[in-house]
Structures are given as C-alpha cells and as structure tokens.
N, C-alpha and C positions, 0 to 999 in steps of 0.2 A: 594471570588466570591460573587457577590451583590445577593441576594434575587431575585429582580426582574429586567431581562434584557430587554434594550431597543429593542436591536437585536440579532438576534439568536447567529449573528457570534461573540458574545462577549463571547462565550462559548467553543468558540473552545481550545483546547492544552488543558494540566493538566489531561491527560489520565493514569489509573494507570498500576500499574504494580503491575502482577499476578504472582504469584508462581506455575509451574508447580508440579504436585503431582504423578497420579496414572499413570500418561503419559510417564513423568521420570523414575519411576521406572520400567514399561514394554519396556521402550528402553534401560535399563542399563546404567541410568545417575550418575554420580558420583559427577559431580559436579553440583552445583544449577541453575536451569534455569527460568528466572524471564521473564514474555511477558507484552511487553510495544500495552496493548489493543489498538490501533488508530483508530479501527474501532467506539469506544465510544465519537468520534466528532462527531458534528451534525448532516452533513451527512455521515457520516458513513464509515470516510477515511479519511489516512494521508494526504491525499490533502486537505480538506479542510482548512487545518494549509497554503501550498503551494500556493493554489488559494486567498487565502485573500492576502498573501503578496506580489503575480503579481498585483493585481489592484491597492496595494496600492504604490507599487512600480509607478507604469505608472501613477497614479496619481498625485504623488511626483515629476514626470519628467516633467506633464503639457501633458503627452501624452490622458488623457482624458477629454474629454468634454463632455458636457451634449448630444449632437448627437453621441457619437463616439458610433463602432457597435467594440467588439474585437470578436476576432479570434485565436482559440486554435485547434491546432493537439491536439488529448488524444485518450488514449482507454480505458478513460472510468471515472477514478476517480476525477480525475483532471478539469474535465468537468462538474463532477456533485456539485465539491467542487465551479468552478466557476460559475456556472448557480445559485447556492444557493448565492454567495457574488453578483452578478451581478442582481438577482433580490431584495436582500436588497438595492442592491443601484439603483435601476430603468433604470438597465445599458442593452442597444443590445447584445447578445452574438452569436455566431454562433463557433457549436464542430463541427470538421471534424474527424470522427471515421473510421476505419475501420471494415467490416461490419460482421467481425465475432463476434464483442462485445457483451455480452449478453443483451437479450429484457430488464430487466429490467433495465440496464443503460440507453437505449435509450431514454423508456417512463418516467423516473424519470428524466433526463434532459429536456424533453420536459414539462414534468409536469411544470419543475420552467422555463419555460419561454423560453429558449433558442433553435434555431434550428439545426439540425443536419445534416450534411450532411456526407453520406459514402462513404467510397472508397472499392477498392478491398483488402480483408483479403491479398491474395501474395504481395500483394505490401507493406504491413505491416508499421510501422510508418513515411518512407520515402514517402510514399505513400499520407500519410496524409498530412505530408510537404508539398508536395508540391500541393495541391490542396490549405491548404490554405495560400499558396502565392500568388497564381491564383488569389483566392477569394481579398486577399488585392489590388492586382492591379487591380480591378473593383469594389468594394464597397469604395465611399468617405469615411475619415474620420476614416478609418479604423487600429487596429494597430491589430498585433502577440503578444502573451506574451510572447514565445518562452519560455516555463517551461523548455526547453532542453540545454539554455544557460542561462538565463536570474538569475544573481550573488542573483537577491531576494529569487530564492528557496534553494540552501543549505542554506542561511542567516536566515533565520527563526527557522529551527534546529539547527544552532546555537545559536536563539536567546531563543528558547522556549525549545527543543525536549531533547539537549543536557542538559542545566541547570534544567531541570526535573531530567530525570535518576539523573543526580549528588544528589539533592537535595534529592530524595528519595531513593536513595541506602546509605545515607550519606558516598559519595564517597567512598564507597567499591564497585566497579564495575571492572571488570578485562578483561572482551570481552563483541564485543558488533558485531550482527551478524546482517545482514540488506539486502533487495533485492535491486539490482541497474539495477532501467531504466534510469531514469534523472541522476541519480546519487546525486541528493539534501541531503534525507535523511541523510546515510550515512555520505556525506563532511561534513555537518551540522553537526551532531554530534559528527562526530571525530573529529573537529576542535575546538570546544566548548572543548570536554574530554583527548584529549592527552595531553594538555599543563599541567593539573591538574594531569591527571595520565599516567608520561609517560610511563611505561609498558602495556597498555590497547592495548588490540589486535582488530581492526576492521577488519570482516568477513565480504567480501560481495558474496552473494547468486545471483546466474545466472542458466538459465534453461540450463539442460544438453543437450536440443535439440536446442540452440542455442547457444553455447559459447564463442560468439563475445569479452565476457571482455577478456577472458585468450588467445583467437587467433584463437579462433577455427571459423568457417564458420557460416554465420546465418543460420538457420533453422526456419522451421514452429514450433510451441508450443504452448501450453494452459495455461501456469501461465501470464498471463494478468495480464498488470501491472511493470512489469520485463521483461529485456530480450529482447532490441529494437532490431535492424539489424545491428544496429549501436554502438558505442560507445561515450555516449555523451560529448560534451566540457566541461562539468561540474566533469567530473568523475578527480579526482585525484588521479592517482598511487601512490602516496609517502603515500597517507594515509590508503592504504589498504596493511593488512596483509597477506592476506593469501583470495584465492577463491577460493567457492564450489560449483559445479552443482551437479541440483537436477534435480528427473525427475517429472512429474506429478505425476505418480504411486506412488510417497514416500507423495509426496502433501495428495493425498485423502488416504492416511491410517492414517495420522496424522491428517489430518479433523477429520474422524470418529472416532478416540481413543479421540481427544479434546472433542469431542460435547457428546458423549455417556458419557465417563468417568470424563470427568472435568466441563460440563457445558458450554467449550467455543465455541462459533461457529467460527472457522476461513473460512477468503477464502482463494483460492486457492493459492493467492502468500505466503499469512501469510503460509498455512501449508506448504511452501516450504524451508520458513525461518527457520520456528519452528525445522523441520526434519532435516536441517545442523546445528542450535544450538543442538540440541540432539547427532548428529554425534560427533561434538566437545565435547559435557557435558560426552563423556565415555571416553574420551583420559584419559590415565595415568598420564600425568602430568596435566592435568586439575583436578583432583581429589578436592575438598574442594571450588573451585575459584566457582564465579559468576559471572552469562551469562544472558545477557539482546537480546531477540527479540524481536525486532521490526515488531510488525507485523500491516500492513497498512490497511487492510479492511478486513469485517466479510463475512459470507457465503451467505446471503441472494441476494446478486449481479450474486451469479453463479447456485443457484438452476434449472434454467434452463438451464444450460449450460449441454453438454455431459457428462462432469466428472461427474457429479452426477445425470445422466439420470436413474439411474436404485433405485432410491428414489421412491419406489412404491407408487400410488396416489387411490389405493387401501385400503377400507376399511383390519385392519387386523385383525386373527385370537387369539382371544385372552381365547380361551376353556379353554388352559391351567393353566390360573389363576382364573380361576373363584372355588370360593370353594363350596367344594362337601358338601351337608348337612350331618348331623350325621345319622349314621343311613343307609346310604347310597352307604358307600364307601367297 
C-alpha cells in the first residue's frame, strides 16, 4: 500500500482479521473464530469494496458519461460506499432508501454529495425498486447499478474479499459464515475459496423475522443490511451450506460483549453474523477448525437506531471508583 494516496478509494479491501477472544470463550466456542473487520474501509463498509466495483463496472460498459446521474435502491451502506466513489469521481448519484434507515446514513450520504430520496419502510427493498425505476424513466441519461443482480458485485469478493481470507489464514480456513442481502459477499467468496478448499462450509445468516432465503415469509426486521423480502438473483444455492436465522436480540448481546470485552464495535448485521459463527464455533465436530465472519459495518451507523436507544446520553455515576483517601475509609 503506497504511503501517499491519490484517492481515498485506493484504500479500500485488505481489511484484517481479528481473533475472537473473551467473546468465544463466554459463548462456549470451541473452535477459533477469526472477524473479517469491513467496517475498517473507508467508509465504513463492505460496500465500499461493492460500490467502487458498480461504477467501474458501468464505466467499463460505456454506461457512464460525464452527465450521467446513477441511481441506487440501498438501505444504507451501499449508498454511502457509492456517494464516497461517486464524489471522487465528480459523478450525480441519487439513493432511494427506505425510510426506516438510520439518520446517520442519510446525513452521511448527503454529506458526500448525493440525494436521497425515501420510501415507505413496509414496502421494504421492493419498494425502493421500484421508485427507482420510476426515477430512471424520468431523469436523462440515467442508469441502475442494480447491486441486486448486477455479476460486478460478488466479482469483487472474488477478486479482493476471498484472496484475502485465503492469503491470511494461509489457507487454513474451514467455514466461512456471511449475511445475505444481495448475496455478493458471500458468492464472492465462496467462489474464490471452495475450488482451493473443497471441504470449506459457506454459512449464510438471515434475520429470523424474515426468512425469505430458507422459505419462510418476509417480515419486518432491524438487521439492516441483510434480509431483503426478496431473494436475490445473485444468491446461489449450490454454494451455500447450511442457513441460520438470527434474531435482533442475539445481535445486540453480541454488540455489547464485542465492544465492552473485545474493543470491537459491530453493527447490527455484523453482531448477527458474529452470533451464528459463535453457534457453529461450539458444535462438536467443529471443535479445533477455523471460522471466519465476515462482518460488513461497525456500530456507529446504528447508535441512533432503536436497538440501542437505551445508551444513556446521561452524564454517569462514577462515586464508586473514585478512591477514598487514607485515613478516611
């Protein structure tokens, strides 16, 4: 990596990967579980690996010009990965969110330049669709990068996410446990890692209040990020082994044991990933093997969200440590 970067985005991927410790051993892990940090891209998410390689994709097609304005559904991360590559390149963006997403994705995509426009939270990613199709058939010049089909986003976990893990587990890596909304991630890397290690088990994680991958019915949910209404054309059955729903509730106890015990701040989807790699890290026959999560963004996205509404903004009491002079006690 050069000393001195031209542009931020030359910084993205090469995100490490952490060794769970005091975390592991309060959930009865047995086997090693190693977190592949993403939130340590620049902005602050596995998208930003995902959003550099839509534009360059659309570039490469001749689909952008110097007027073109693009147009992304997101809920959130994806959005803010692309308003970051889209104002290094001096590019129109326009996110269409749903408008449960948290304030600080909003003002952070606006911050870099880009406009946002919401839909109704029930209407949830379908929702977004299709507004902006709407929006394409009235803004010239306009294209979709459709992160939801569009072959450049698992392409890049295979190019980057997967040859990582390998590179730094020196291919000892045995599961590899990942949340699926686009389903990018995940293909990505299991398409990079199986051929190298064909026993490697891909886990993918789905909110238990919406368990559209395994057949269940959509539902409302808060692991944002994970978890469409949908199932997208990207997702590929063959390469997944096994899926586990998580609920919120498992999410934010794993937050709070990372960030107090270990120092890591996940967000919400990462703590949900984390908590089914943990599930699988006590299986019996998992005992000794090694478990890579992927976890895509840190906490600071959801502080204001519900899940962690009750983060007192309150000065606090801290009598109890304060030491009593000699003489005194």
């Amino acid at each position: 990596m050069p000393k001195i970067l031209n542009r931020l985005t030359e910084w993205i991927g090469n995100t490490p990967l952490v060794r769970l410790q005091e975390t592991a051993q309060q959930y009865g892990a047995i086997a090693e579980v190693l977190l592949k940090l993403e939130y340590l891209n620049p902005l602050g998410s596995v998208k930003d690996r995902t959003a550099l390689s839509l534009i360059q994709s659309a570039r490469s097609q001749g689909l952008i010009t110097a007027g073109t304005t693009l147009i992304e559904p997101t809920t959130g991360n994806t959005g803010i990965g692309l308003a970051f590559a889209a104002a290094a390149e001096q590019l129109r963006l326009i996110l269409v969110m749903p408008d449960r997403v948290s304030a600080e994705r909003i003002r952070l995509a606006k911050l870099l330049g880009a406009k946002v426009v919401l839909t109704p939270a029930a209407e949830a990613m379908l929702g977004c669709i299709a507004k902006a199709q709407a929006l394409q058939q009235q803004i010239p010049d306009s294209v979709i990068l459709q992160q939801f089909q569009n072959p450049a986003n698992p392409s890049i976990h295979q190019a980057t996410t997967g040859p990582e893990i390998w590179r730094d587990t020196d291919g000892e890596v045995d599961i590899v446990v990942a949340g699926v909304g686009t389903g990018g991630t995940l293909m990505g890397i299991s398409r990079y890692l199986k051929p190298l290690r064909p026993r490697l088990q891909s886990i993918a994680v789905q909110p238990a209040r919406s368990p559209v991958l395994s057949g269940g019915a959509a539902g409302s949910h808060q692991l944002t990020g994970m978890g469409p209404n949908f199932v997208s054309p990207l997702v590929d059955r063959s390469l997944i082994d096994e899926i586990l729903s998580a609920y919120e509730e498992d999410a934010i106890a794993v937050i709070r044991t990372c960030a107090a015990r270990e120092g890591i701040p996940l967000g919400v989807s990462s703590g949900a990933i984390v908590w089914a790699a943990l599930q699988v890290a006590k299986r019996p026959e998992n005992a000794g093997k090694r478990i890579v999560a992927v976890c895509p963004s840190g906490s600071e996205r959801y502080l204001s969200s519900t899940l962690l509404a009750d983060i007192s903004l309150e000065s606090d009491d801290v009598s109890d440590w304060v030491a009593i002079p000699q003489g005194q006690a």
